[in-house]
LUMLOVO-454574 format. One line per field, with one value per residue (C-alpha): residue number from 0; residue in one letter; x, y, z. Coordinates in steps of 0.25 Angstrom, whole numbers, padded with zeros to 4 digits. Layout:
BEGIN
pos	(NUM,...)
code	(a,...)
X	(X,...)
Y	(Y,...)
Z	(Z,...)
END
This chain:
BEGIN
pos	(0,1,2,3,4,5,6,7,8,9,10,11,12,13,14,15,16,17,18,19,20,21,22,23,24,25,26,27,28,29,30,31,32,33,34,35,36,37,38,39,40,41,42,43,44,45,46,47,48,49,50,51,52,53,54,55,56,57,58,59,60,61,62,63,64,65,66,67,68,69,70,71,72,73,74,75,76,77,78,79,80,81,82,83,84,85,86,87,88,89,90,91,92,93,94,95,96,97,98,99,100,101,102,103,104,105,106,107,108,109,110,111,112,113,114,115,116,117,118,119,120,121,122,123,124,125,126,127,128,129,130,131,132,133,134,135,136,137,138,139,140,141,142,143,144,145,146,147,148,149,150,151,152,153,154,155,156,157,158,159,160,161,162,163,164,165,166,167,168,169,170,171,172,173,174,175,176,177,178,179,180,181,182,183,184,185,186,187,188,189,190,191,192,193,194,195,196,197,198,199,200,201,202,203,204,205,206,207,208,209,210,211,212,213,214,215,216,217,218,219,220,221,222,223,224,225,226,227,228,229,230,231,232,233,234,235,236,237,238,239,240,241,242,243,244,245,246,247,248,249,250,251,252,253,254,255,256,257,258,259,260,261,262,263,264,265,266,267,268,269,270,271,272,273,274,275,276,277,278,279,280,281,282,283,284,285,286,287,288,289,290,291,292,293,294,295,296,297,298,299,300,301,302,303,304,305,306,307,308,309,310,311,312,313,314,315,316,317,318,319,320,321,322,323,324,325,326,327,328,329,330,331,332,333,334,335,336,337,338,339,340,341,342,343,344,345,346,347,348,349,350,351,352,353,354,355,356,357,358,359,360,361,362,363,364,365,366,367,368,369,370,371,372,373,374,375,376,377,378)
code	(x,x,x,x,x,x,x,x,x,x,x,x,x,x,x,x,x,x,x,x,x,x,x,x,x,x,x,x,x,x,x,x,x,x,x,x,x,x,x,x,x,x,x,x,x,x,x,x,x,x,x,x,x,x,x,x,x,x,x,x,x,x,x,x,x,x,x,x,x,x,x,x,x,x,x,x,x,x,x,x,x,x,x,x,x,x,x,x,x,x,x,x,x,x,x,x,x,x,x,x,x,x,x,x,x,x,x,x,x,x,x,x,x,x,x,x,x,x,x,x,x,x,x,x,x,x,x,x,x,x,x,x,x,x,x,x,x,x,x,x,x,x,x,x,x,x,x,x,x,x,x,x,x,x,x,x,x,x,x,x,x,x,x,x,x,x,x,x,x,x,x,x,x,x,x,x,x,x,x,x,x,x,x,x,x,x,x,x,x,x,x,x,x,x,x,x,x,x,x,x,x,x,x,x,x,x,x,x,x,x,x,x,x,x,x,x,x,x,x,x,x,x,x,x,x,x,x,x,x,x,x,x,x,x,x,x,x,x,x,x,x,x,x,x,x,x,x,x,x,x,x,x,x,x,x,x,x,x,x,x,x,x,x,x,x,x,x,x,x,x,x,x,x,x,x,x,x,x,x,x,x,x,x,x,x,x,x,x,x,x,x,x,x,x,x,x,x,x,x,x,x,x,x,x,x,x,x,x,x,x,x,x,x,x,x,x,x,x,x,x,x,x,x,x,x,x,x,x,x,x,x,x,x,x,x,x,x,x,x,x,x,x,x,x,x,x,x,x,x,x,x,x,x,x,x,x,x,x,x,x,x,x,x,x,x,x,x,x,x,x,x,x,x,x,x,x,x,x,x)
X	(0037,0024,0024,0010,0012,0004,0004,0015,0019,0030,0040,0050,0065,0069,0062,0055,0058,0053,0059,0056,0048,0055,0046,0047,0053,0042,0032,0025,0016,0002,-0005,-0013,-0028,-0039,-0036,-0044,-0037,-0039,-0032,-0023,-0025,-0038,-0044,-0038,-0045,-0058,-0055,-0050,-0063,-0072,-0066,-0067,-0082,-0090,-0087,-0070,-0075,-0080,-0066,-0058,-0063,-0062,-0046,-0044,-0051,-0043,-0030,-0035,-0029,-0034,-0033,-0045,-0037,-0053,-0051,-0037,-0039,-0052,-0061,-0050,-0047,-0049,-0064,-0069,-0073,-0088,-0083,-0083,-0067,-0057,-0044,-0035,-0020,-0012,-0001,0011,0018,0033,0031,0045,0038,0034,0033,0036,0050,0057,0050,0054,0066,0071,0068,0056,0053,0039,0035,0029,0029,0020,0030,0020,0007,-0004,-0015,-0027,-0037,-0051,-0058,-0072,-0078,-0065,-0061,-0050,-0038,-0028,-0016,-0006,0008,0013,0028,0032,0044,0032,0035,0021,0016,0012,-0001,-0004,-0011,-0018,-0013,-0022,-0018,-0023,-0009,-0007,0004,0008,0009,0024,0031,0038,0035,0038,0024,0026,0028,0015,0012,0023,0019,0004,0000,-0011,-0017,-0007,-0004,-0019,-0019,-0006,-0011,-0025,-0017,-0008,-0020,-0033,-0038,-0046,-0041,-0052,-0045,-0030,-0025,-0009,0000,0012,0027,0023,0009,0012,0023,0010,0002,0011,0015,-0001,-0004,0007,0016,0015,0021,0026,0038,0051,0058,0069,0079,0073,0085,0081,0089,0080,0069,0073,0070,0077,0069,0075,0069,0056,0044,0043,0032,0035,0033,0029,0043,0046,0035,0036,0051,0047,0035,0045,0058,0063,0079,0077,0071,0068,0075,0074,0063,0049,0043,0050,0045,0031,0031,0035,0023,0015,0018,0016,0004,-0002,0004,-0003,-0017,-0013,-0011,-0023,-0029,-0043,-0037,-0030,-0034,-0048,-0048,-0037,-0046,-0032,-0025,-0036,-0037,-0022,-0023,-0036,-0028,-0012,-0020,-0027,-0017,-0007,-0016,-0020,-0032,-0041,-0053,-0060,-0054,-0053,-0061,-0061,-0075,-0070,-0059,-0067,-0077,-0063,-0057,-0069,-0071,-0056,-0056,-0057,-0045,-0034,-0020,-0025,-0035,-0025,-0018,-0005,0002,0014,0010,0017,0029,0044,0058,0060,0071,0077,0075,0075,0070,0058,0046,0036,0023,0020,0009,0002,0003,-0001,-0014,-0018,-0017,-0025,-0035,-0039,-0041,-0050,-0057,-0056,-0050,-0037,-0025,-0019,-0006,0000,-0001,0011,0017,0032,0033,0041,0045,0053,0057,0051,0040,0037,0048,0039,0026,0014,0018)
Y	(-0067,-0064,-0053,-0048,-0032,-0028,-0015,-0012,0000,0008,0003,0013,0013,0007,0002,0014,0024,0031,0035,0048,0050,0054,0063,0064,0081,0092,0081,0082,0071,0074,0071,0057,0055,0047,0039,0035,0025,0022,0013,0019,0033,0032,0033,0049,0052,0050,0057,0069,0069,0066,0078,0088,0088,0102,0106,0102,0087,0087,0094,0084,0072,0077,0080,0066,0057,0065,0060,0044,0036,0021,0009,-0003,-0015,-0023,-0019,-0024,-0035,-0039,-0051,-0061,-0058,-0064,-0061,-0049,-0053,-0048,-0048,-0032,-0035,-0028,-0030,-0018,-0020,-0007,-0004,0004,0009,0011,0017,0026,0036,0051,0054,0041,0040,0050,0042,0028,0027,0019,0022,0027,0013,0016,0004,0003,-0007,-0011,-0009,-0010,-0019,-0024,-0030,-0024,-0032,-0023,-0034,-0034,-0022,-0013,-0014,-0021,-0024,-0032,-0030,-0040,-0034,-0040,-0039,-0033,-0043,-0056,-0066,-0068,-0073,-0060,-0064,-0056,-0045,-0031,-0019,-0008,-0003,-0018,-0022,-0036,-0041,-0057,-0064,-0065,-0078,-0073,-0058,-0048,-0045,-0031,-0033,-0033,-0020,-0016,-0025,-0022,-0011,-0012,-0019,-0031,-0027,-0032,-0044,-0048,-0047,-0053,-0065,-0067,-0065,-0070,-0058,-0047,-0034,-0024,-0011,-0007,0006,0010,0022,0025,0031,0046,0046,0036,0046,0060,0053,0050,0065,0071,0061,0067,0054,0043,0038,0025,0019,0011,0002,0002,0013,0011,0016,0014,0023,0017,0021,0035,0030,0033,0028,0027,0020,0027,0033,0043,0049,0046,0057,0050,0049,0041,0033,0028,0024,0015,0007,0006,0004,-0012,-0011,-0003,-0011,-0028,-0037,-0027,-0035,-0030,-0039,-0027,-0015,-0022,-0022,-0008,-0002,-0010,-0004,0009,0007,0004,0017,0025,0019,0023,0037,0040,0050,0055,0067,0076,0071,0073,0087,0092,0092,0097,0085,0076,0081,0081,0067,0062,0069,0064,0049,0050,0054,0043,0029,0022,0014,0004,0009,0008,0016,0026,0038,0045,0039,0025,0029,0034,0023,0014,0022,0023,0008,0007,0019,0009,0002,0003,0000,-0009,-0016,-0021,-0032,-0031,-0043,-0047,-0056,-0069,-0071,-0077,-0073,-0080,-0088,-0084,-0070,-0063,-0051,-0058,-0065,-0077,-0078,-0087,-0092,-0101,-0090,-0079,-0088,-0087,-0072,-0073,-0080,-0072,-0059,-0068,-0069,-0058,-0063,-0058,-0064,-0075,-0072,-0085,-0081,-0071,-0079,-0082,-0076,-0066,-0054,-0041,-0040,-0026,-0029,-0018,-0009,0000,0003,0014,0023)
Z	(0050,0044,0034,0040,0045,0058,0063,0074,0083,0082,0090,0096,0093,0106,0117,0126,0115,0103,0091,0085,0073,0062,0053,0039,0037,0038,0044,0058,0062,0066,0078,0077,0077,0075,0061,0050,0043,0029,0019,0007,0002,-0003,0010,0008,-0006,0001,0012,0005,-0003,0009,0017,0006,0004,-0003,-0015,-0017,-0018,-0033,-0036,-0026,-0032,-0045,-0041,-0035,-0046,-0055,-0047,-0046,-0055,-0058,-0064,-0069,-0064,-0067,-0081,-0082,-0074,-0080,-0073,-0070,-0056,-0043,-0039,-0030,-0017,-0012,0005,0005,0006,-0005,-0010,-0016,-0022,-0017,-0026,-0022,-0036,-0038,-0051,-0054,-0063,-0060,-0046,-0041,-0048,-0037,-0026,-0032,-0036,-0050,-0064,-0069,-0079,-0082,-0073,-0060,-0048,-0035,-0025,-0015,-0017,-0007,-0007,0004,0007,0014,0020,0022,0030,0029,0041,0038,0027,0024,0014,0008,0003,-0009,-0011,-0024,-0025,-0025,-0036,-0042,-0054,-0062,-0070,-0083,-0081,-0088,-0088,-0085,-0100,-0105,-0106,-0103,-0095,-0095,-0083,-0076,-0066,-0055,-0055,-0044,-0038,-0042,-0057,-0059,-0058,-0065,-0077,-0079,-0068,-0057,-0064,-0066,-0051,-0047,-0055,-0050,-0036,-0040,-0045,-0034,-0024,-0030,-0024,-0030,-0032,-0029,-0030,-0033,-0025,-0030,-0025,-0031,-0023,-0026,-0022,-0010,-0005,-0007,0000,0013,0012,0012,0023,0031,0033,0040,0053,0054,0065,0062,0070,0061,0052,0037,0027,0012,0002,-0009,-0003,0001,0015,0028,0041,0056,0065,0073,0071,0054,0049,0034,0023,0010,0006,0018,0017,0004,0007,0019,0009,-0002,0007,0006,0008,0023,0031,0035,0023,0011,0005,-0002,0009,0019,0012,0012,0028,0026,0020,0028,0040,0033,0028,0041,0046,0034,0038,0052,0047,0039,0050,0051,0059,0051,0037,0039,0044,0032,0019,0011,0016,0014,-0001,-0003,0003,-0007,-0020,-0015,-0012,-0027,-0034,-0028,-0031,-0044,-0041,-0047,-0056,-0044,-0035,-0045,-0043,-0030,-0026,-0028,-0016,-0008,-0008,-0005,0004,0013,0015,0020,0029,0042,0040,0047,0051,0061,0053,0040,0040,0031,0026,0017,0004,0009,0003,0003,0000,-0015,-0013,-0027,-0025,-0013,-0017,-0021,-0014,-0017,-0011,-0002,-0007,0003,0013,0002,-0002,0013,0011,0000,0004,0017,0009,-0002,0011,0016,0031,0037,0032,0042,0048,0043,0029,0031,0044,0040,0027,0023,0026,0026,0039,0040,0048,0059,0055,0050,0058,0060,0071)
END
């Protein structure tokens, strides 16, 4: 079963039927339209500054550079890195922190330890011309060799055998998070984009859900979440119980979870209108100022400008136009809770996006998965 996630239909109950959607309280879903799809949220902080225009725009992008946060991974990494590429393609490491301090703790869950974990990581590759993009899923649980790695304080963190994939942000940051992922790849990171539970579950909220169908009951007490099988539109409570759900649904592996948030990451693409967002101005300022305050970026992303600039060259892709795949791995034999890369088949991965071609499908034919394929889907 390959562990490569293409987009589906929602498919009713029972045949000839339609289940009801199931809104999330005090929400009403509004009337589709044309869409404009955009990837991540910084596609909405240079909306909500283009929109504005006149006077509000000094005090706007004075307001929202003010709310960035970055970090200079090239001067944590320094020049031992895999080289950039000169094709017009990019590569940007996306982050999903599960850091349980200040706001995050209540939305969490465990203890507030002072550390921090990628519970989410991908890697999205823009290939030449941004039309279209591909995006590798690394599991959180992959064994990897951790190489040292720079802090973006200057600490320096020794190199680690058989490390959980998502110790490394944990250890040493984003940027130990980047040189992780540049080591296991051979790929450069050009730009690194994380968002953390809190901001994750504002952003869902300002954009006014999203609406996604099941074809099966989700029921994760861990994950506050409680899905029966049809069609929800998902407040941001909701929304970040299905990407972080792993016990509800397929076989309760990270591997499960992973086809989850790739099913809804498609259907947040999907939901990124040109109606409704364009003819607001608040809610495209409350959109620009949620998004901002939500993500820490690279140096280079870092000023409102910089995500502007970004989020204009990616505004033409869409759901239909990225490609979504699973890091090839297996089950470790010794650990079930645990998976080893595959590396032959991850090295074909690899390789296509050095090249900037589309990943084969026999790179993630027969590898495994989460059984949780096509539960989820954009409605």
């Amino acid at each position: 079963m390959s562990a490569e996630s293409t987009p589906e239909s929602g498919i009713p109950s029972e045949p000839g039927t339609r289940a009801p959607r199931r809104r999330a309280k005090g929400r009403r879903r509004k009337p589709r339209g044309r869409r404009r799809t955009g990837l991540l949220v910084a596609a909405w902080t240079a909306a909500g500054i283009v929109v504005l225009g006149g006077s509000g725009v000094g005090y706007l992008y004075f307001k929202l550079n003010g709310n960035l946060h970055s970090v200079d991974i090239d001067q944590a990494l320094g020049t031992d890195r895999p080289e950039k590429t000169d094709d017009g393609s990019e590569n940007i490491l996306v982050l999903g922190s599960d850091t349980r301090a200040g706001g995050n703790k209540k939305l969490g869950g465990g203890t507030d330890d002072g550390t921090a974990r990628s519970d989410t990581a991908m890697i999205v590759h823009i290939h030449e011309g941004h039309k279209k993009a591909s995006v590798v899923s690394i599991p959180r649980d992959t064994i990897i060799e951790r190489p040292e790695c720079t802090d973006a304080e200057g600490g320096v963190h020794p190199a680690a055998t058989n490390a959980m994939f998502n110790s490394a942000y944990a250890t040493g940051g984003a940027a130990c998070a980047v040189r992780t992922v540049e080591s296991l790849s051979g790929l450069r990171m050009d730009h690194y984009l994380e968002v953390d539970f809190s901001g994750f579950q504002k952003l869902i909220d300002e954009l006014g859900g999203v609406d996604i169908t099941t074809t099966k009951d989700i029921e994760d007490p861990d994950s506050h979440l409680s899905l029966k099988a049809g069609e929800h539109t998902l407040d941001g409570e909701q929304a970040l119980g299905l990407v972080r759900t792993r016990h509800g649904v397929g076989d309760g592996s990270d591997l499960g979870r992973i086809q989850l948030q790739q099913a809804f990451i498609k259907a947040l693409v999907d939901q990124v209108k040109e109606i409704g967002l364009l003819t607001s101005p608040k809610k495209l300022v409350d959109l620009a100022d949620t998004a901002t305050k939500a993500v820490t970026t690279d140096s280079g992303l870092g000023s409102v400008n910089s995500l502007m600039s970004f989020a204009g060259g990616l505004k033409g892709i869409g759901p239909g136009s990225m490609t979504m795949v699973t890091l090839p791995v297996e089950y470790d034999p010794q650990d079930g809770n645990r998976v080893l890369v595959e590396e032959t088949k991850a090295q074909q991965v690899w390789t296509a996006l050095r090249n900037d071609r589309a990943i084969p499908k026999s790179a993630t034919k027969d590898t495994a998965t989460g059984k949780a394929d096509g539960v989820v889907s954009p409605s």
